[in-house]
OpenMM code with the backbone's topology and positions (N, CA, C; nanometers):
from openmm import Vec3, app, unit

residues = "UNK UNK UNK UNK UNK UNK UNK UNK UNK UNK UNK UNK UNK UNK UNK UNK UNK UNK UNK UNK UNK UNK UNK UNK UNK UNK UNK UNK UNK UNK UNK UNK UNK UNK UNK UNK UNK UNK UNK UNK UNK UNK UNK UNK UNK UNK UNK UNK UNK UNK UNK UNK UNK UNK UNK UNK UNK UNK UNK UNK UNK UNK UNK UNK UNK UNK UNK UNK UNK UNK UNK UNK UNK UNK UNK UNK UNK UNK UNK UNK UNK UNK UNK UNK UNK UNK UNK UNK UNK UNK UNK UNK UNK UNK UNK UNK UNK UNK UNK UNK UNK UNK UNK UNK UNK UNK UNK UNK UNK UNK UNK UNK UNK UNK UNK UNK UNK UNK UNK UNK UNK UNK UNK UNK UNK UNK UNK UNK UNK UNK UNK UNK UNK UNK UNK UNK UNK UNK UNK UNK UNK UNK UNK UNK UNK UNK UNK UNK UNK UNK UNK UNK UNK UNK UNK UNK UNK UNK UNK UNK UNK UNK UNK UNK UNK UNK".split()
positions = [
    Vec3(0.1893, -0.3658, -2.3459),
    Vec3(0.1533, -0.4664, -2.4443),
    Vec3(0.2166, -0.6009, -2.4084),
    Vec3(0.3596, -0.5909, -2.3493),
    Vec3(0.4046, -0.7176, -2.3041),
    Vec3(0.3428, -0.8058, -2.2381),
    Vec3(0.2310, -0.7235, -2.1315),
    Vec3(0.1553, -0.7715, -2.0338),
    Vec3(0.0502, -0.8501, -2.0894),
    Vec3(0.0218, -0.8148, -2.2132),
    Vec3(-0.1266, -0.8595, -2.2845),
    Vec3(-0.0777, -0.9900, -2.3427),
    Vec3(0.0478, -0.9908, -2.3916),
    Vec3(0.1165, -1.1305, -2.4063),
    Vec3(0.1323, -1.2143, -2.3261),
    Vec3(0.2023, -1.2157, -2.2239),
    Vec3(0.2420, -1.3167, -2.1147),
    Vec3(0.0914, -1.3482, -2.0591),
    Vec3(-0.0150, -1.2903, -2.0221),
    Vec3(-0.1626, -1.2851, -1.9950),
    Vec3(-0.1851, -1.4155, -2.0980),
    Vec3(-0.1588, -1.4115, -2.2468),
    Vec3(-0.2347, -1.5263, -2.3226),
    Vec3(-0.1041, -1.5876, -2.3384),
    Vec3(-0.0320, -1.6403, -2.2875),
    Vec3(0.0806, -1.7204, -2.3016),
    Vec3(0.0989, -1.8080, -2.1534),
    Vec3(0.0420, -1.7700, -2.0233),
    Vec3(0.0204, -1.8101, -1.9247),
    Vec3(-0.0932, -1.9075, -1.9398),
    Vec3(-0.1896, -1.8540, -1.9793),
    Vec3(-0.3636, -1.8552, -2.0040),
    Vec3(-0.3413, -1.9967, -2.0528),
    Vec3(-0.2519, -2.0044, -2.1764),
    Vec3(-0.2784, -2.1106, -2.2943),
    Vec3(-0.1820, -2.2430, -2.2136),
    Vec3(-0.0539, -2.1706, -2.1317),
    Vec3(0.0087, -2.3060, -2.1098),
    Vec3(-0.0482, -2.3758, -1.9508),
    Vec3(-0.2152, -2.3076, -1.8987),
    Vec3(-0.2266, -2.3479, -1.7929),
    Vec3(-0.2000, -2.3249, -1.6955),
    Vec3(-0.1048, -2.1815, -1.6918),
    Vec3(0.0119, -2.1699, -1.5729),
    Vec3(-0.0762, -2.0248, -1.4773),
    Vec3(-0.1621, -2.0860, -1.4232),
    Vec3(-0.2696, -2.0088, -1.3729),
    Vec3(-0.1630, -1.9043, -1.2592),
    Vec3(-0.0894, -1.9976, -1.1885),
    Vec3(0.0066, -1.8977, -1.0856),
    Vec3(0.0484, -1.7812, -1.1427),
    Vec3(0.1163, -1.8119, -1.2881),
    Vec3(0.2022, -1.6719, -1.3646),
    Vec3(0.0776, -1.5860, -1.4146),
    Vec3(-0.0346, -1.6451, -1.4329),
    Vec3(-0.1302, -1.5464, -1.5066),
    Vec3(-0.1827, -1.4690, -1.3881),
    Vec3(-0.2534, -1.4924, -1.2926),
    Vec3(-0.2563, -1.4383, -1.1768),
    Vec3(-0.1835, -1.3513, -1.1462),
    Vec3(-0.0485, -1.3569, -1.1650),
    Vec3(0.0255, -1.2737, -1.0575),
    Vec3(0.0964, -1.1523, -1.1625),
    Vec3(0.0050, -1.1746, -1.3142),
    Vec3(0.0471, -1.0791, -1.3873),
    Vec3(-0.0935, -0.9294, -1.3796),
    Vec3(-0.2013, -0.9865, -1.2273),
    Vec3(-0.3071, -0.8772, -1.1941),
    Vec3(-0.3349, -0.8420, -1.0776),
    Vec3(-0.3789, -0.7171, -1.0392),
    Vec3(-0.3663, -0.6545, -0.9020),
    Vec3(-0.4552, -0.7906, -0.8721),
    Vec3(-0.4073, -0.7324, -0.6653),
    Vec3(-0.4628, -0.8093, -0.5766),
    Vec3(-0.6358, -0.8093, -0.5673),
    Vec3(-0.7137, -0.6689, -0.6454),
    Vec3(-0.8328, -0.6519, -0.6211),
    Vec3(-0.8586, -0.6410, -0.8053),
    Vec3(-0.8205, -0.6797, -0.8777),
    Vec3(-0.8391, -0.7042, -0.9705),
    Vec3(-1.0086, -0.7321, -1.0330),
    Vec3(-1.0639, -0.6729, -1.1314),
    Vec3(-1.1963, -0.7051, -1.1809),
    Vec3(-1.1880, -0.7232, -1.3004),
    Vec3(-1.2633, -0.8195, -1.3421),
    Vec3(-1.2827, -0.9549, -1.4558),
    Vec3(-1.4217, -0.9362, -1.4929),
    Vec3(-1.4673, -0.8399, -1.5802),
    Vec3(-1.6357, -0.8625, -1.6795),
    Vec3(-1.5968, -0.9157, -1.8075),
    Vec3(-1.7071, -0.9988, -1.7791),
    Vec3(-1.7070, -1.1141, -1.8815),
    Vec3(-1.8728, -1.1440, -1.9281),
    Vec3(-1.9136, -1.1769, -2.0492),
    Vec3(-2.0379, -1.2214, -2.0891),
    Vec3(-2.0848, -1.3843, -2.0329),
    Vec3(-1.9833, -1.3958, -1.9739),
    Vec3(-1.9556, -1.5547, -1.9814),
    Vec3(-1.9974, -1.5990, -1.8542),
    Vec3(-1.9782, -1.4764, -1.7533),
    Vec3(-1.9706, -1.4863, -1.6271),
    Vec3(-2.1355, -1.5066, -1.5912),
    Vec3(-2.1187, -1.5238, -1.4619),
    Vec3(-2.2896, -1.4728, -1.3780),
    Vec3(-2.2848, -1.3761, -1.3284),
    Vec3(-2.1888, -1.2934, -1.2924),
    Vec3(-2.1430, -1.1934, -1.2472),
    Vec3(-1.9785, -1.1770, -1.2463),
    Vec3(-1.8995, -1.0420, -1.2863),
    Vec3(-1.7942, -1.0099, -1.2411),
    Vec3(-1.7428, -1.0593, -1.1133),
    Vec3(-1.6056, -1.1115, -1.2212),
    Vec3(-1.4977, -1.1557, -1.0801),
    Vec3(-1.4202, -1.0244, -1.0141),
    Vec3(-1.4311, -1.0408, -0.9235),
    Vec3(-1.3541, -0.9256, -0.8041),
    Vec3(-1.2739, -1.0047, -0.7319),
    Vec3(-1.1225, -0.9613, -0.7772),
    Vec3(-1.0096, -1.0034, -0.6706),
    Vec3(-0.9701, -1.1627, -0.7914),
    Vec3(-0.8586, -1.1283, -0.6985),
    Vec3(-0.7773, -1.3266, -0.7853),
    Vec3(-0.8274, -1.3933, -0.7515),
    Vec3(-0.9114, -1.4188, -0.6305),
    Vec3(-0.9515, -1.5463, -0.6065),
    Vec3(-1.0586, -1.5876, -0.6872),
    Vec3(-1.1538, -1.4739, -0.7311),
    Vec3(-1.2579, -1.4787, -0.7805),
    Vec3(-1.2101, -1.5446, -0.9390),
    Vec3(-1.1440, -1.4640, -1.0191),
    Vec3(-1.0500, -1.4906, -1.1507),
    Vec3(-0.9967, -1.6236, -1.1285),
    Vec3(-0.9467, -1.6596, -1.0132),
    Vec3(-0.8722, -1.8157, -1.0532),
    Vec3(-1.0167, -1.9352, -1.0621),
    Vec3(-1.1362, -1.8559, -0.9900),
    Vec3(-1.2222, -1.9793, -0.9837),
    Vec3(-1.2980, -1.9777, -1.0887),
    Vec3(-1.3218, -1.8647, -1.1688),
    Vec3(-1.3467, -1.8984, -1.3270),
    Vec3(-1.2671, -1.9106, -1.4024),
    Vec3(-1.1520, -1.9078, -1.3954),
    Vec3(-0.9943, -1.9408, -1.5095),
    Vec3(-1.0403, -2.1253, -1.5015),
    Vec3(-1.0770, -2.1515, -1.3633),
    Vec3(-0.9971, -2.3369, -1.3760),
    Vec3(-1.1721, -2.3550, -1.4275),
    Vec3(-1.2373, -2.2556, -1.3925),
    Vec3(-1.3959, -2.3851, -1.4326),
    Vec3(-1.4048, -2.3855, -1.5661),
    Vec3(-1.3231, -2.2691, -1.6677),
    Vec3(-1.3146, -2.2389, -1.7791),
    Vec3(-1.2403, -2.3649, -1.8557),
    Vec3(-1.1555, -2.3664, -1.7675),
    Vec3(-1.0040, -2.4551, -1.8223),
    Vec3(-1.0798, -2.6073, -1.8122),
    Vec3(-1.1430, -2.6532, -1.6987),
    Vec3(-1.2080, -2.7535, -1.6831),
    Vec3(-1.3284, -2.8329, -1.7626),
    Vec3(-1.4009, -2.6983, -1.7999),
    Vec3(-1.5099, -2.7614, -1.9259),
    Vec3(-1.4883, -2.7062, -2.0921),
    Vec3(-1.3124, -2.6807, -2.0790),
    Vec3(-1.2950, -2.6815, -2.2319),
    Vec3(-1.1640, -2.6620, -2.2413),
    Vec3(-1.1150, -2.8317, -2.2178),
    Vec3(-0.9923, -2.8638, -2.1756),
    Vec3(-0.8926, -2.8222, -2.2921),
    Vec3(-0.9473, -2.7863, -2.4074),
    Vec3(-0.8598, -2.7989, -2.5272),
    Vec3(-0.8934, -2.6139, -2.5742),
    Vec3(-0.8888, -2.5505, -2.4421),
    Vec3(-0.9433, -2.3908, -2.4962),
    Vec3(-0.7909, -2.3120, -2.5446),
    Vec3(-0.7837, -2.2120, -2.6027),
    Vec3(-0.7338, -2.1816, -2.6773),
    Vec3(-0.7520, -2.0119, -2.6944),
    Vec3(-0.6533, -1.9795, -2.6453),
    Vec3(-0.6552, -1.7938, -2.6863),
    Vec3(-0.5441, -1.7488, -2.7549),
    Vec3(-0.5617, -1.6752, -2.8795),
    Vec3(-0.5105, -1.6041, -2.9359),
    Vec3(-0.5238, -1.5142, -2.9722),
    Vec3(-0.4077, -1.4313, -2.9658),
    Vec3(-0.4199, -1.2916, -2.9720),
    Vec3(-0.4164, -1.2310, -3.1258),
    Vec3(-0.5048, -1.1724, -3.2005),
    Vec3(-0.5096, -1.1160, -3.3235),
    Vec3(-0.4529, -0.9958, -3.3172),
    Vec3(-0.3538, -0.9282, -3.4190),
    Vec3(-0.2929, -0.7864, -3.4119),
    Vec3(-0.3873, -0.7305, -3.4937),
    Vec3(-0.4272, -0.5587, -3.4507),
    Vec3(-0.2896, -0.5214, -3.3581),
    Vec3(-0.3756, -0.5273, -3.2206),
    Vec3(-0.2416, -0.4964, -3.1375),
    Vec3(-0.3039, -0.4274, -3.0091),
    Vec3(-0.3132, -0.3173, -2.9633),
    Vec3(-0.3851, -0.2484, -2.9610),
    Vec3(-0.3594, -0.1050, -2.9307),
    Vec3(-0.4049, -0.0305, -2.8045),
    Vec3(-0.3290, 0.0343, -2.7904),
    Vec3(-0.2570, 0.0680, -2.6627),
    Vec3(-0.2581, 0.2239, -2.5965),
    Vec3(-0.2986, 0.2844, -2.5002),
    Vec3(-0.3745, 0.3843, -2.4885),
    Vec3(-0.2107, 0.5298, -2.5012),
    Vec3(-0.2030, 0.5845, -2.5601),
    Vec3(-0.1048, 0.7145, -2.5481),
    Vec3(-0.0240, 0.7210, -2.4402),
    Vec3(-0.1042, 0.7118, -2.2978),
    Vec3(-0.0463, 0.7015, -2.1451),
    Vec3(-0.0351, 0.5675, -2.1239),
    Vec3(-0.0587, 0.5013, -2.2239),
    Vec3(-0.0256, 0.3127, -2.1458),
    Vec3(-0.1267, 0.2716, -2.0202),
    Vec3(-0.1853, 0.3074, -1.9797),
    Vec3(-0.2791, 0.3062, -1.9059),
    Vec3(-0.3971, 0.1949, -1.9467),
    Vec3(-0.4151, 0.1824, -2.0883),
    Vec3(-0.4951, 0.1355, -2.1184),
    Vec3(-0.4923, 0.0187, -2.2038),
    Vec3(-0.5617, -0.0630, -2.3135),
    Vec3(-0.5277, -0.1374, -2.4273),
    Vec3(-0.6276, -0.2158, -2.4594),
    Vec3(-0.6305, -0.2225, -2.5675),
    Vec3(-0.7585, -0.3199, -2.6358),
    Vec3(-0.6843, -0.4485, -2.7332),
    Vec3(-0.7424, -0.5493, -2.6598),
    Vec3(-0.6376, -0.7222, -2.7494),
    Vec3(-0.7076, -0.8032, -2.7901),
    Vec3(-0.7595, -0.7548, -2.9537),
    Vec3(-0.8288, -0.8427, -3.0024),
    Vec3(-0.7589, -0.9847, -3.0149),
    Vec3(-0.8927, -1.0716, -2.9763),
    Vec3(-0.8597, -1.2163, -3.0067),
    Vec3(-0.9337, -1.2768, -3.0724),
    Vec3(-0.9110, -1.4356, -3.0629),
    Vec3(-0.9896, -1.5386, -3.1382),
    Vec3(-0.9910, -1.6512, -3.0619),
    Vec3(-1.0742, -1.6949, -2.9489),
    Vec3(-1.0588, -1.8577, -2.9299),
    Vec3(-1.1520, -1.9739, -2.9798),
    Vec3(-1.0589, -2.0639, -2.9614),
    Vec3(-1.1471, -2.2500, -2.9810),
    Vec3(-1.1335, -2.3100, -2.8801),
    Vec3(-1.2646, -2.3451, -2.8563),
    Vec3(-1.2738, -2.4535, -2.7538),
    Vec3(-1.3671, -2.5747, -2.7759),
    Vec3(-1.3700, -2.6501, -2.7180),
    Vec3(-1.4682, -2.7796, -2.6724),
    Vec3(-1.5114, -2.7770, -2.6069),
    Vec3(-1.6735, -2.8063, -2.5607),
    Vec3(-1.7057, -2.8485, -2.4641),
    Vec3(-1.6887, -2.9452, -2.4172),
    Vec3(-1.5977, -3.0017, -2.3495),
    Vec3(-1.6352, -3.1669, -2.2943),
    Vec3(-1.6548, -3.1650, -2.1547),
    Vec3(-1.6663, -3.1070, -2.0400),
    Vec3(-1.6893, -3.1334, -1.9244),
    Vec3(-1.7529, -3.0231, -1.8636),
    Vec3(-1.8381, -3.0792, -1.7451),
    Vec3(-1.9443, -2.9980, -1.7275),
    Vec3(-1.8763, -2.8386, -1.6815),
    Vec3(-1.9696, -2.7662, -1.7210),
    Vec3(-1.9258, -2.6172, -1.6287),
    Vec3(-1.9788, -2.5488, -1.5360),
    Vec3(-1.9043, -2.5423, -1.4276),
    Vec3(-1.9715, -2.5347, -1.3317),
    Vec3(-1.8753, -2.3766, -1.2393),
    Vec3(-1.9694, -2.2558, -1.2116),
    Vec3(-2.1229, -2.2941, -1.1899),
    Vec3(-2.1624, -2.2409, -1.3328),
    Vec3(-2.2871, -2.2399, -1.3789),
    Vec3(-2.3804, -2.2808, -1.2973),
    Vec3(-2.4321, -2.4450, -1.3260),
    Vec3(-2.3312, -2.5356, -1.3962),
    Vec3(-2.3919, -2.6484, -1.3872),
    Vec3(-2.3785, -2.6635, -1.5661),
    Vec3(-2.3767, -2.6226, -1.6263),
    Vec3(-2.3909, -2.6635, -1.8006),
    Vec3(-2.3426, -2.7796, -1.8114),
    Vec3(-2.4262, -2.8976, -1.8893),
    Vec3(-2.3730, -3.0084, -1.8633),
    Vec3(-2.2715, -3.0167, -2.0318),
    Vec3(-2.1397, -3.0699, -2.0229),
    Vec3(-2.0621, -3.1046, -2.1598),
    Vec3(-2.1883, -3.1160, -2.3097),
    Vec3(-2.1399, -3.0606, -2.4189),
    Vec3(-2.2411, -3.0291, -2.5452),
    Vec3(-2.1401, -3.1349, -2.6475),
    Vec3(-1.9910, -3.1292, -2.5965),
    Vec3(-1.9069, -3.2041, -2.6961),
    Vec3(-1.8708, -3.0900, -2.8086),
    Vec3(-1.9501, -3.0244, -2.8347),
    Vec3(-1.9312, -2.9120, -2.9640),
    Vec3(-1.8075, -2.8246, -2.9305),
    Vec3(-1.8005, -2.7539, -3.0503),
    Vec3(-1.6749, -2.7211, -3.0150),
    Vec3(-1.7219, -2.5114, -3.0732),
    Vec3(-1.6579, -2.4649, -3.0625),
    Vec3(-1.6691, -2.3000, -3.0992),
    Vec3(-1.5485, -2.2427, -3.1407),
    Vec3(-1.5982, -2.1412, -3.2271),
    Vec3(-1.4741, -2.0700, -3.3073),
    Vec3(-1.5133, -1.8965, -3.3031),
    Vec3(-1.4535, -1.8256, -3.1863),
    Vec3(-1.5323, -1.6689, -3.2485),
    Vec3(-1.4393, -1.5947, -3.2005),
    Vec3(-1.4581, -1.4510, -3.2010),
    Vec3(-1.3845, -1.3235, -3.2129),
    Vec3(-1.4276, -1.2471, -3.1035),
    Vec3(-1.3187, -1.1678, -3.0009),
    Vec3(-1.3645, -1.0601, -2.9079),
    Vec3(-1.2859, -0.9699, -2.9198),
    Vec3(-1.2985, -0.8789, -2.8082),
    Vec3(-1.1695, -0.8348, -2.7659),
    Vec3(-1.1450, -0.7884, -2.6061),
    Vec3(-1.0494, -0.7870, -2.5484),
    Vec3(-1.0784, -0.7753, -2.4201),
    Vec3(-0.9819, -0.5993, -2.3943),
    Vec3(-1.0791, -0.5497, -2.2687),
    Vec3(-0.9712, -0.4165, -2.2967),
    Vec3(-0.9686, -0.4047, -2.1459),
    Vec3(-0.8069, -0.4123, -2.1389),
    Vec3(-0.7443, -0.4460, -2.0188),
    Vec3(-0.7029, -0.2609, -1.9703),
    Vec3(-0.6854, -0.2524, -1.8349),
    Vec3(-0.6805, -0.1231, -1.7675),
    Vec3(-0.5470, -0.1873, -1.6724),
    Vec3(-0.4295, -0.0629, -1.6491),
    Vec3(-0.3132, -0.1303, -1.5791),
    Vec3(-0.3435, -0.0344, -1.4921),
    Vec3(-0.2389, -0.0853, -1.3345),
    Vec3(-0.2446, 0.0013, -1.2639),
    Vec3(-0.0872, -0.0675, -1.1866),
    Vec3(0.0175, 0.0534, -1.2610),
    Vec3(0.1737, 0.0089, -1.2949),
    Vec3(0.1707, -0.0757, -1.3701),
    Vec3(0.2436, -0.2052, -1.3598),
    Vec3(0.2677, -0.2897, -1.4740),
    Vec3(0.1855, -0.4552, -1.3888),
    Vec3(0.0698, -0.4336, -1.3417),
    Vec3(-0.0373, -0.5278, -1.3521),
    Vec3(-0.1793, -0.5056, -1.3419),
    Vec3(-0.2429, -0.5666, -1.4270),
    Vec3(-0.4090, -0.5520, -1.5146),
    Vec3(-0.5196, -0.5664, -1.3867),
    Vec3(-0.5736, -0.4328, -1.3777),
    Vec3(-0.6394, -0.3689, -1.2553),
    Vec3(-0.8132, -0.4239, -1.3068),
    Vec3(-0.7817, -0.4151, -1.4423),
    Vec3(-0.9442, -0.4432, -1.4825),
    Vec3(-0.9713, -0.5151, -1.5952),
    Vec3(-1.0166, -0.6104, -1.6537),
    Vec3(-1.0408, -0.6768, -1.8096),
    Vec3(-1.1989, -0.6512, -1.8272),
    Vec3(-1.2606, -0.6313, -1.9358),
    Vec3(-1.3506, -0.6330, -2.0112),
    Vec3(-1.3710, -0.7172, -2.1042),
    Vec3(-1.4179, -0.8231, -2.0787),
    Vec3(-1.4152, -0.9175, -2.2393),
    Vec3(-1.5177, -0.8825, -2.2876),
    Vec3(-1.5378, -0.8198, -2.4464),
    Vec3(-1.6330, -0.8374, -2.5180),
    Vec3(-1.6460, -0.9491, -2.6321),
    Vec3(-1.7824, -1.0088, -2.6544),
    Vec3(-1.8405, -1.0921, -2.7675),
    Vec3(-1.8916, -1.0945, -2.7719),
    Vec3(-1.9780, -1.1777, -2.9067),
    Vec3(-2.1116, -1.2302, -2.9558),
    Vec3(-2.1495, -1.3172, -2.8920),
    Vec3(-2.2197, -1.2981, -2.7863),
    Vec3(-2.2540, -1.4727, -2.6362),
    Vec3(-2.3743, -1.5170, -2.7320),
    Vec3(-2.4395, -1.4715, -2.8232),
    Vec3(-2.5159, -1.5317, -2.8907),
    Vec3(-2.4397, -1.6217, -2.9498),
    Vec3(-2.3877, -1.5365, -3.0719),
    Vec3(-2.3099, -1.6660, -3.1465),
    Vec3(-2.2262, -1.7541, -3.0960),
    Vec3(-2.1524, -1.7714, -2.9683),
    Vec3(-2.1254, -1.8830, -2.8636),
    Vec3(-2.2215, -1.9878, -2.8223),
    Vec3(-2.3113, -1.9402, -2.8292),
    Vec3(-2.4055, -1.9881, -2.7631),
    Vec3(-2.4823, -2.1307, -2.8418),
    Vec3(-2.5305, -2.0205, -2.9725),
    Vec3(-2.5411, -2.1044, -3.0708),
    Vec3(-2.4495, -2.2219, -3.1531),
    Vec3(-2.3254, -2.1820, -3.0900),
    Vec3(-2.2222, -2.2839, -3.1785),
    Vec3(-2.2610, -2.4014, -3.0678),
    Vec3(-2.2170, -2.3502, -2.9376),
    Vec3(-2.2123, -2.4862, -2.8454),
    Vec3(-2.3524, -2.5515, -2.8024),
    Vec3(-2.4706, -2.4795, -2.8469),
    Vec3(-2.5953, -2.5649, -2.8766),
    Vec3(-2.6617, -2.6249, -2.9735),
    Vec3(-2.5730, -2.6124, -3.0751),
    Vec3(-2.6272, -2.6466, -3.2169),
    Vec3(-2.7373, -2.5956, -3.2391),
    Vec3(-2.8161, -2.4894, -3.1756),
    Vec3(-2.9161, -2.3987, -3.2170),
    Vec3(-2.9002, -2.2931, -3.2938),
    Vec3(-3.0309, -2.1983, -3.3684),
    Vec3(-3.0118, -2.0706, -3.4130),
    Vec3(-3.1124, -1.9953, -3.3223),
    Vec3(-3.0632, -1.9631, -3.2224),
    Vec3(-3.1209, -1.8377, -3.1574),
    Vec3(-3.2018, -1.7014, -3.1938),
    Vec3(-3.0918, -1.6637, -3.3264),
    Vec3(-3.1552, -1.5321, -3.3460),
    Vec3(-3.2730, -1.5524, -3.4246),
    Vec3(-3.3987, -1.5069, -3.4375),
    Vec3(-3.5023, -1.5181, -3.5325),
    Vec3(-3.4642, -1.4966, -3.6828),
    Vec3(-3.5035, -1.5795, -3.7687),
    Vec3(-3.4342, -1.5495, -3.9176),
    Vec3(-3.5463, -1.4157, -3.9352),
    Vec3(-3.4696, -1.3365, -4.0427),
    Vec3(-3.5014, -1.2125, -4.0477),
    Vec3(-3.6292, -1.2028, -4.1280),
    Vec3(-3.7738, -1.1310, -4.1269),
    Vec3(-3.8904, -1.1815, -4.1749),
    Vec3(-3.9717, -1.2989, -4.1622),
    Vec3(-3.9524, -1.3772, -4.0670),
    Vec3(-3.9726, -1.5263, -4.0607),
    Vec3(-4.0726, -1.4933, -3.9230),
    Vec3(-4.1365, -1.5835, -3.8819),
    Vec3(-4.2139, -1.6073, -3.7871),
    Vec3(-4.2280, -1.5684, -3.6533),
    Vec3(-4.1169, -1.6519, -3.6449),
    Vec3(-4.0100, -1.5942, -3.4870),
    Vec3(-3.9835, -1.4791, -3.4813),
    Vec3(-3.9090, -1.4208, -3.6379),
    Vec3(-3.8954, -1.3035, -3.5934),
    Vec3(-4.0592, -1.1749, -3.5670),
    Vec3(-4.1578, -1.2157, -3.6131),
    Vec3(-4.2481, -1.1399, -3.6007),
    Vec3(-4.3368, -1.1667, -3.4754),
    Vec3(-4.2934, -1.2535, -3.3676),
    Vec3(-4.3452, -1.3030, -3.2317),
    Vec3(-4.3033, -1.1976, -3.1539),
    Vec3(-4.1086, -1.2161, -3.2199),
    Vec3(-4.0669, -1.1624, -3.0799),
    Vec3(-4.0750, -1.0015, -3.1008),
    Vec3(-4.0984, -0.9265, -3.2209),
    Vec3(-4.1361, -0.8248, -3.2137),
    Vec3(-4.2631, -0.7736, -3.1593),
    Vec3(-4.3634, -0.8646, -3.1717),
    Vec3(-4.5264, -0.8452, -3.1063),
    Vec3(-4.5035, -0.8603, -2.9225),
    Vec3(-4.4077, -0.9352, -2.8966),
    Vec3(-4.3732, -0.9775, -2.7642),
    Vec3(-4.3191, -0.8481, -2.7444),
    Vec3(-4.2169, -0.7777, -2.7909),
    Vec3(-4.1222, -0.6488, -2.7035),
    Vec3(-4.2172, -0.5276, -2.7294),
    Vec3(-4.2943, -0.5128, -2.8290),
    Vec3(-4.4001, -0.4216, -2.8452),
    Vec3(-4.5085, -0.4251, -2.7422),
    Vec3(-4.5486, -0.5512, -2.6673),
    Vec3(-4.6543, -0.5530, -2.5611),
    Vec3(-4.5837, -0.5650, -2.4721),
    Vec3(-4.4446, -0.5687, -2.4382),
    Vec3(-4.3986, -0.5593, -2.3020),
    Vec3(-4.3331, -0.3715, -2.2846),
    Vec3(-4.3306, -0.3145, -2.4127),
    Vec3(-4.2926, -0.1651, -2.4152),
    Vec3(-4.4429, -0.0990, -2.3757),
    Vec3(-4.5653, -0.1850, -2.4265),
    Vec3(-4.6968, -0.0619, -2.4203),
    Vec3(-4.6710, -0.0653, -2.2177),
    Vec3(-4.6892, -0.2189, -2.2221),
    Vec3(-4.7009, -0.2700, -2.0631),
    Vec3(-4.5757, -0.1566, -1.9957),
    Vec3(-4.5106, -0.1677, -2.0112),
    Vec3(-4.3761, -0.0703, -1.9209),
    Vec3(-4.4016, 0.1095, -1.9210),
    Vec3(-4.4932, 0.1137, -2.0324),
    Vec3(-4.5176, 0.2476, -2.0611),
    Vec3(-4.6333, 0.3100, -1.9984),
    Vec3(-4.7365, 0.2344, -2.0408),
    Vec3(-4.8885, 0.2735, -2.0161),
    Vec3(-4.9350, 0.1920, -1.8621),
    Vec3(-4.9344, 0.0782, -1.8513),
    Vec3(-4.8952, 0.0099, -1.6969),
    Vec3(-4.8111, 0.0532, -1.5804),
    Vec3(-4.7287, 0.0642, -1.6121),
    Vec3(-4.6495, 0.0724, -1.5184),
    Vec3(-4.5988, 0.2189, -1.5070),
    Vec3(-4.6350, 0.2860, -1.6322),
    Vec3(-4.5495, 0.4579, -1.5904),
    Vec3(-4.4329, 0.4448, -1.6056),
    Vec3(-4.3536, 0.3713, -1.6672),
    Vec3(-4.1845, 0.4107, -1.7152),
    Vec3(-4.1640, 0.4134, -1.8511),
] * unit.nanometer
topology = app.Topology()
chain = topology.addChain("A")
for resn in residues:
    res = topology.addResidue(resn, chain)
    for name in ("N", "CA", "C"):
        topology.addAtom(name, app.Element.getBySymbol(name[0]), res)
């Protein structure tokens, strides 16, 4: 659990060297956020700074409890961050929204001895999504949209079924 601390206490003061070197050398990073899983530190430091870079004022905190697998092996650390968008993110390019976001995950970290072999971040990338676009994504419930995109996944299920044989 100490580890899950110093992880968001590194994170928050910027100190990418100490956060790094609190995870194996082949370390893997899934994230919703990502385009794909980071593999290895190098991969993790180059989405830590593009992170740090287009939401200079980001912010992780850790919500209790944390809980922690019987063999220690394991652990789940719910959080909460805020950020801003102000500068572009790159990759793949998102240009600054200015908006800012407020939401809930949790990430469930895997040790291997006493440094984090694997992270899992889970969240709502919708509701991220929507904060930092000032959009509503999801179809309101009974509403229009929502009866498109049901006619849409219903003709792409006949199509996958009766077309295509799966």
């Amino acid at each position: 659990m100490s580890v899950a601390l110093q992880l968001a206490e590194a994170w928050n003061a910027r100190d990418l060297s100490s956060f790094l070197s609190l995870l194996t050398e082949d370390v893997e990073w899934d994230d919703p956020a990502m385009q794909q899983p980071a593999k290895g530190r190098s991969a993790v430091e180059q989405f830590s700074k593009s992170v740090l870079k287009a939401f200079p004022d980001f912010e992780y905190t850790i919500r209790e409890p944390i809980c922690v697998a019987s063999d220690g092996s394991r652990c789940a650390v719910p959080w909460r961050i805020t950020a801003t968008h102000t500068e572009r993110w790159e990759p793949p390019g998102y240009a600054p929204t200015n908006r800012s976001v407020d939401f809930e995950g949790v990430d469930l970290l895997e040790f291997r001895g006493t440094r984090v072999c694997r992270i899992e971040t889970l969240f709502d990338v919708v509701g991220a999504a929507e904060q930092l676009l000032g959009l509503t994504l999801r179809p309101p419930v009974g509403g229009t949209r929502e009866r498109i995109a049901v006619l849409g996944q219903r003709a792409r299920a006949y199509w996958l079924r009766e077309v295509r044989g799966q």
